[in-house]
BARODO-637453 format. One record per residue (C-alpha): x, y, z. Coordinates in steps of 0.5 Angstrom, whole numbers, plus 500, padded with zeros to 3 digits. Each point is the difference from the previous one (the first is absolute). Last residue first. Layout:
REM residues N
XYZ ...
//
This chain:
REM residues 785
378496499 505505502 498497507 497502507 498507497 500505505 506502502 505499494 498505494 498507502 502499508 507497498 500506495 499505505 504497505 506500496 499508498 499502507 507496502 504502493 498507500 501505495 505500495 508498498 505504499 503500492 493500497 500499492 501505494 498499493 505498495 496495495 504497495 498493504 493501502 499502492 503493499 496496504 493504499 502498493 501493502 493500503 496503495 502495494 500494505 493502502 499501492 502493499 497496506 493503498 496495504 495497496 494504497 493500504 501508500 498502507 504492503 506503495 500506502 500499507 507495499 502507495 501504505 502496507 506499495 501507499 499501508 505495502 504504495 498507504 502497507 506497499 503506496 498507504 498498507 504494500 507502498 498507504 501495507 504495498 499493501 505498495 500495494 507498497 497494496 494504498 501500493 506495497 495496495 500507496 493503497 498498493 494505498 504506498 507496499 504500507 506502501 504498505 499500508 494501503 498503508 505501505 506500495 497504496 498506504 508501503 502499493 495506497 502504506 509498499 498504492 496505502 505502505 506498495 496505495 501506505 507499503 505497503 494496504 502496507 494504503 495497495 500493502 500502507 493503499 497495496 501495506 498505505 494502497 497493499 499499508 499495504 506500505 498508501 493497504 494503500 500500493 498492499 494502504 497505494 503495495 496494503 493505501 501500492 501493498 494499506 496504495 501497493 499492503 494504503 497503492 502493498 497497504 493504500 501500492 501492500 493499505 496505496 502497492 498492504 502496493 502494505 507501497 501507500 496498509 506496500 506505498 497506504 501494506 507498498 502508500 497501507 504494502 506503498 498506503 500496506 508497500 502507500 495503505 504496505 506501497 500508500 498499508 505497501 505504497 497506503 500498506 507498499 502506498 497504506 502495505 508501498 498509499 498499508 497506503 493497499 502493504 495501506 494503496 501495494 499494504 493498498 503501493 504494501 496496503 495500495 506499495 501493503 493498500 500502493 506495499 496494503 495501496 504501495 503492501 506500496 504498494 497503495 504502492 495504495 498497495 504500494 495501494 503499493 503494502 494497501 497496506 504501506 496498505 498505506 504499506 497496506 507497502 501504505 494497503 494505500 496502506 494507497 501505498 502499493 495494498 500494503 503494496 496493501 501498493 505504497 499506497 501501492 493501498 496503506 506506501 502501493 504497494 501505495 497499493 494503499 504506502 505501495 507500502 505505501 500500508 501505504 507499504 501507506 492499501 500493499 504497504 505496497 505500506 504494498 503496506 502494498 496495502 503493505 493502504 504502507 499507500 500502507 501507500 494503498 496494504 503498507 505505501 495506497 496497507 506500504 500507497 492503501 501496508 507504501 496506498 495498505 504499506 503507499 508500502 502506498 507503495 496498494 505495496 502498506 494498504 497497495 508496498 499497508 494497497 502498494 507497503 496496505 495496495 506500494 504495505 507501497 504494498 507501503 506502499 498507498 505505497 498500493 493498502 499509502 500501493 494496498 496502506 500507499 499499492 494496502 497505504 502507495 495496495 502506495 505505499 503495495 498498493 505495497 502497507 506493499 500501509 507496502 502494504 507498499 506494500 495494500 504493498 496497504 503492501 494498504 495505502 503506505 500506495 493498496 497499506 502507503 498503494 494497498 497502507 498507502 499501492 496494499 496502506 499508498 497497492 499507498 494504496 497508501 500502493 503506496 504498494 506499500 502495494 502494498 499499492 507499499 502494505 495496494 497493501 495504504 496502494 498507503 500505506 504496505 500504506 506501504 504499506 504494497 503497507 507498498 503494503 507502497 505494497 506496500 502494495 499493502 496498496 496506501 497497506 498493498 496504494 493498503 500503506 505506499 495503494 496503506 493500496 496506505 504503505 506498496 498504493 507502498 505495502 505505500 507496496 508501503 505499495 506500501 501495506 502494496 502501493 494502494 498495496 497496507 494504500 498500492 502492500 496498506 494504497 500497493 501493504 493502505 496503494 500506499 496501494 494501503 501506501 496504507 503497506 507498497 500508496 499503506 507499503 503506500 507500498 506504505 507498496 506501505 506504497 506500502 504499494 497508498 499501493 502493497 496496507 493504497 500498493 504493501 493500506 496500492 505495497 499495505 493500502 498499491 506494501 496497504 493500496 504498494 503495505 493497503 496500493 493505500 502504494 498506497 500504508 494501503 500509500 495502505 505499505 505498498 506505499 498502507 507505503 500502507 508502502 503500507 508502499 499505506 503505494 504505501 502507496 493502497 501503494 506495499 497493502 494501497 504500493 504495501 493496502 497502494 507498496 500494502 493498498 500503494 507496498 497493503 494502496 504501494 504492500 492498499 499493505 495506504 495501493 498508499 493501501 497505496 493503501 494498496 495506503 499508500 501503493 500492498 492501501 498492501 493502499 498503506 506499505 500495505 507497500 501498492 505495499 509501501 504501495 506496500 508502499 505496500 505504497 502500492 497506498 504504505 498508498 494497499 498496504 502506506 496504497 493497503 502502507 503494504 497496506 505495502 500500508 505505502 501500507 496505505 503503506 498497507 502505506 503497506 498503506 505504505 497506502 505504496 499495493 493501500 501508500 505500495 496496496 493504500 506506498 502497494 494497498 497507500 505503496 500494495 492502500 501507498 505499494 495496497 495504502 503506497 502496493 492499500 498493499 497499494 494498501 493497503 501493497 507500496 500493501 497494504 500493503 508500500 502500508 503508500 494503496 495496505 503504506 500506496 493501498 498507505 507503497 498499493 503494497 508499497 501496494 497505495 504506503 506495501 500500492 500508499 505500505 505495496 502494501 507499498 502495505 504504503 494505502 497494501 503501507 499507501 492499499 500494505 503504505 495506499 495494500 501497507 498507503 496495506 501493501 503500507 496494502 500499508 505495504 501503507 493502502 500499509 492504499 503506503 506500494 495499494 495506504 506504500 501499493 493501498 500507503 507502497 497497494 494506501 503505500 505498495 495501494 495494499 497500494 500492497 501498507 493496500 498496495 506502497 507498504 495496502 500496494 508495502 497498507 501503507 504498506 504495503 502498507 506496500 505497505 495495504 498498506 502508502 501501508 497504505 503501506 496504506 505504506 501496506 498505504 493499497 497506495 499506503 494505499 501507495 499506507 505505497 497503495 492498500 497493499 499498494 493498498 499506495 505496496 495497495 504501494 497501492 492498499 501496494 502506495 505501505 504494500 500496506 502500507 497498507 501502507 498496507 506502503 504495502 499495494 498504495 505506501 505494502 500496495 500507495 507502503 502493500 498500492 504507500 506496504 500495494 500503494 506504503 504495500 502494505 495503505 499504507 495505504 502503505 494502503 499506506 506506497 501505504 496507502 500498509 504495501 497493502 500498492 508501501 501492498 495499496 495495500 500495496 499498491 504495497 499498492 503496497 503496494 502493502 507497503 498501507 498508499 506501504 504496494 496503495 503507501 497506504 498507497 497505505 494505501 498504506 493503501 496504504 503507496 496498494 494500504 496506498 503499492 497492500 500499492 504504497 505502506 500493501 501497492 506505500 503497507 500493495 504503495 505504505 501492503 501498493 506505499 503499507 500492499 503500494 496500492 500492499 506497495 497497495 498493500 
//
């Protein structure tokens, strides 16, 4: 590894996060570097009284660790466990640190101080599209936040994929690509993570040379930082994604074409990107060249690099050595540019192609030497691949929790996206690592958080952060109520009832399902309603309706794949109990910004899985002729999309505005503002382009409960398609599926081009406007049946 920052720079780093975080208490405490060795061998972190603490104005916790990461993880271990504190990001309610206690009165652990060890070496964090899904327009204020945030949670090996396109432009620079061939290559700034992994290109360009330059200035300070507390940041590799030039200035490389990725048509403006083969001697040469490059723009390296040439791309042949001596060339790639290079390979494509079958995954894992390549079992709290695969076969991995939603065909990582649902499985996550780390022969050598959208779910975050210093399974029932208390800064016996209940339903999704919210609010359906399964005909014998019991598995079928009917899991009478608890414990909470989101999210969920029902009954009473039923569904339908956005502005973590807004303020100038808009509002809603009454297959997938999304998008494209529906039934004629198309793609695109303004704070009251909706829509009706 590189040589760690010294003792004293990652120290000030971590005085740094204080004063940032905790400024009335920075004076409080004290920090320290300690070796393995003190630590017992391990990685640590020690936490005990100081020795001055009894002298008036001096320090009263000395907190030490092996790196700085650590001594911030101690921090945060102290705060939530002496002092009933709690840490998220900002948009999920931010810190509850009103339970500290004055300067001078912070409570003493033990005389013998407390200890607390690493199991295991790794805690990693993110995945290769959250650069942007959610990072796309962050400016360093914001990374500052997100860093500190990595280094409380104990993150030691995050992503650092950020600016990796003006390396990229310097590289083919020699392989005489020129600027106006990278403007083809590259996407636009909201479609970046999708240019870099070969499924599209061009698509919201060219890049602007500003923002090229830019984003390497960004990632020079994101890595600097990292590198101050300690962490080991994870550069990219190349994996054999190629402008289209490069055939023709090396017309006897290997290189393929790869198949359409979703674009109407099969646009080559957009789609059928170049991937150059790995057993080519100019792939080694790329390869060697992008790590080099690295190298001197950044001044070190912690030889960690992420590279997924498979995923998605089956290779041409299934032979074991063919397949073995793809894995060679490609770490050649890595090892010719730093000889002590590690290759990090995400371990989705052996759950989802099956393709890897036992001897092709032997060969991939075992082409690479023994300790240079490290896999992340991708999806573990769901379909833990080092059950089925002995291990890895021996080579180490990470149990990741994927804290996602699956919006799309789910043999594809690349149709994960962050959409706003509240969803976990909290016991496979307090479990799956510690019976992964301690099974026979485990090659386990990390946990981690593979998070394409974050700034949501903030309860499974804690928890899941929390598992790489736990030794021991961790007792869910327990951990919730004490999290109730911290997250809100009061123990109130109804909120730890509402949360033992989220516990139990949200929180417990045990179905075997990938979560995919595709409620129909924020993923309307493009099909003809005689065709739509609804609540009488696709039930189960023995279903009771919303509202009523449910078993978890009590989902609505799958009939068409024009339809995705939405994913549920959980008894919602059970939920709305928990909302009603919820509200009624307003009064005493009202000053808490932790509360507020999480009212206002549940709320949201609730009222989310009836607008469903409210859609499925509009579509029964179309398909029984019943013209006053449908309009009278609709026209409700249509309501509660409103009153939803009016709740959803209650909270800044549910606003459109600051998105856009953040898009515009990296702007040089007037046409990258239009142009950084447009991305920001595609990227959320329709990507490529669509013919007039053809809409694109990739619609929705990056859907947001966004207050101003819903009110002037959501909600007028129901409206369209509730138009028509009514139309039909006045008129006698069939469904107009053409013209609702026609309508709906053209409010897509107006919306797209569109530049008004949204709300950067939010408004009104989230207590007031909860509990007005509970009474409107929940309290009086038994069932939404």
């Amino acid at each position: 590894m590189t040589k760690r920052a010294s003792p004293s720079v990652q120290i000030a780093a971590a005085y740094g996060v204080l004063l940032r975080l905790l400024p009335s208490h920075s004076s409080s405490f004290e920090f320290g570097i300690v070796s393995k060795e003190q630590c017992g061998g391990d990685s640590c972190f020690m936490i005990s009284n100081h020795p001055s603490s009894n002298k008036n104005g001096a320090p009263e916790i000395l907190i030490t660790g092996v790196t700085g990461v650590e001594i911030l993880a101690g921090l945060h271990w102290y705060l939530k466990y002496w002092c009933g504190s709690h840490i998220s990001w900002d948009k999920t309610g931010g810190a509850q640190l009103l339970s500290l206690p004055d300067l001078g009165s912070l409570p003493h652990v033990q005389d013998a101080g407390i200890l607390i060890q690493r199991p295991i070496p790794w805690n990693y964090y993110q995945n290769a599209v959250t650069s942007s899904y959610t990072f796309a327009w962050w400016d360093w204020k914001r990374w500052e936040k997100e860093i500190d945030w990595m280094a409380l949670q104990g993150i030691n090996l995050p992503l650092a994929f950020t600016g990796q396109e003006a390396i990229w432009q310097k590289v083919f620079q020699k392989f005489n690509i020129s600027h106006l061939d990278l403007n083809d290559f590259f996407g636009g700034p909201a479609f970046l993570a999708w240019s870099r992994m070969g499924n599209l290109h061009r698509w919201g360009g060219p890049l602007p040379q500003s923002w090229l330059d830019q984003q390497l200035l960004m990632q020079k300070k994101i890595l600097a930082r990292m590198y101050e507390l300690g962490m080991t940041p994870v550069l990219p590799a190349f994996f054999g994604n190629v402008p289209a030039a490069l055939k023709y200035i090396f017309p006897s490389a290997k290189i393929a074409r790869l198949g359409n990725w979703f674009t109407v048509g099969g646009n080559p403006r957009w789609c059928c990107t170049y991937l150059l083969d790995a057993t080519d001697p100019l792939f080694i040469e790329i390869g060697k060249a992008f790590i080099q490059k690295q190298l001197k723009e950044y001044g070190r390296t912690s030889h960690i690099y992420n590279c997924d040439t498979f995923d998605e791309n089956t290779p041409p042949v299934d032979d074991p050595e063919y397949i073995s001596s793809l894995g060679a060339a490609i770490f050649k790639g890595m090892q010719s540019g730093d000889s002590d290079a590690v290759w990090l390979m995400q371990g989705w494509l052996f759950s989802y192609d099956p393709f890897w079958r036992p001897p092709q995954m032997k060969a991939l894992l075992h082409s690479v030497p023994v300790g240079r390549l490290v896999v992340l079992d991708l999806f573990a709290e769901v379909k833990p691949i080092w059950i089925t695969s002995e291990q890895f076969y021996g080579v180490p991995y990470i149990w990741k929790v994927t804290v996602l939603f699956l919006i799309a065909n789910r043999r594809m990582l690349h149709n994960f996206a962050g959409n706003v649902e509240m969803y976990g499985i909290l016991d496979a996550a307090a479990s799956g690592p510690v019976e992964a780390r301690t099974s026979e022969n485990s090659t386990m050598v990390g946990v981690g958080m593979s998070m394409e959208g974050i700034e949501q779910n903030p309860v499974v975050y804690d928890l899941m952060s929390e598992m790489a210093f736990q030794h021991r399974k961790v007792d869910v029932k327990v951990w919730i109520t004490l999290y109730s208390t911290r997250r809100y800064g009061k123990s109130i016996p109804e909120m730890q009832d509402a949360w033992n209940i989220l516990y139990r339903t949200v929180y417990n999704c045990t179905d075997g399902s990938y979560d995919k919210n595709r409620d129909v609010i924020v993923a309307f359906p493009d099909i003809d309603p005689s065709f739509i399964p609804t609540l009488k005909l696709s039930m189960p014998r023995g279903f009771q309706p919303y509202g009523k019991a449910v078993s978890r598995r009590a989902v609505l079928k799958e009939i068409t794949n024009s339809f995705e009917q939405p994913h549920l899991w959980y008894s919602t009478s059970e939920v709305i109990h928990a909302l009603e608890l919820f509200t009624t414990s307003g009064d005493q909470l009202s000053g808490s910004n932790t509360y507020r989101y999480d009212l206002v999210d549940l709320t949201r969920q609730v009222l989310a899985k009836y607008a469903n029902q409210l859609f499925l009954k509009a579509i029964e009473a179309y398909q029984l002729n019943d013209v006053h039923g449908a309009a009278g569904h609709s026209q409700k339908f249509l309501e509660l999309v409103e009153d939803i956005d009016t709740l959803l502005a209650c909270h800044y973590g549910f606003l459109l505005g600051p998105w856009l807004e953040s898009a515009k303020q990296l702007a040089q100038d007037e046409e990258q503002e239009i142009q950084f808009e447009w991305n920001a509002r595609t990227q959320i809603t329709m990507w490529f382009d669509n013919t007039e009454d053809e809409a694109s297959l990739l619609r929705d997938y990056g859907n947001k409960y966004w207050s101003g999304l819903l009110r002037d998008y959501y909600g007028p494209r129901a409206a369209i398609y509730f138009k028509y529906l009514l139309k039909s039934l006045e008129t006698g004629n069939e469904f107009s599926l053409k013209e609702w198309r026609k309508e709906w793609i053209k409010l897509t695109n107006d919306w797209q081009n569109s530049r008004n303004a949204y709300p950067l704070k939010s408004s009104g009251n989230a207590i007031e406007t909860s509990r007005r909706l509970y009474n409107k829509y929940l309290q009086k009706q038994e069932s939404f049946s």
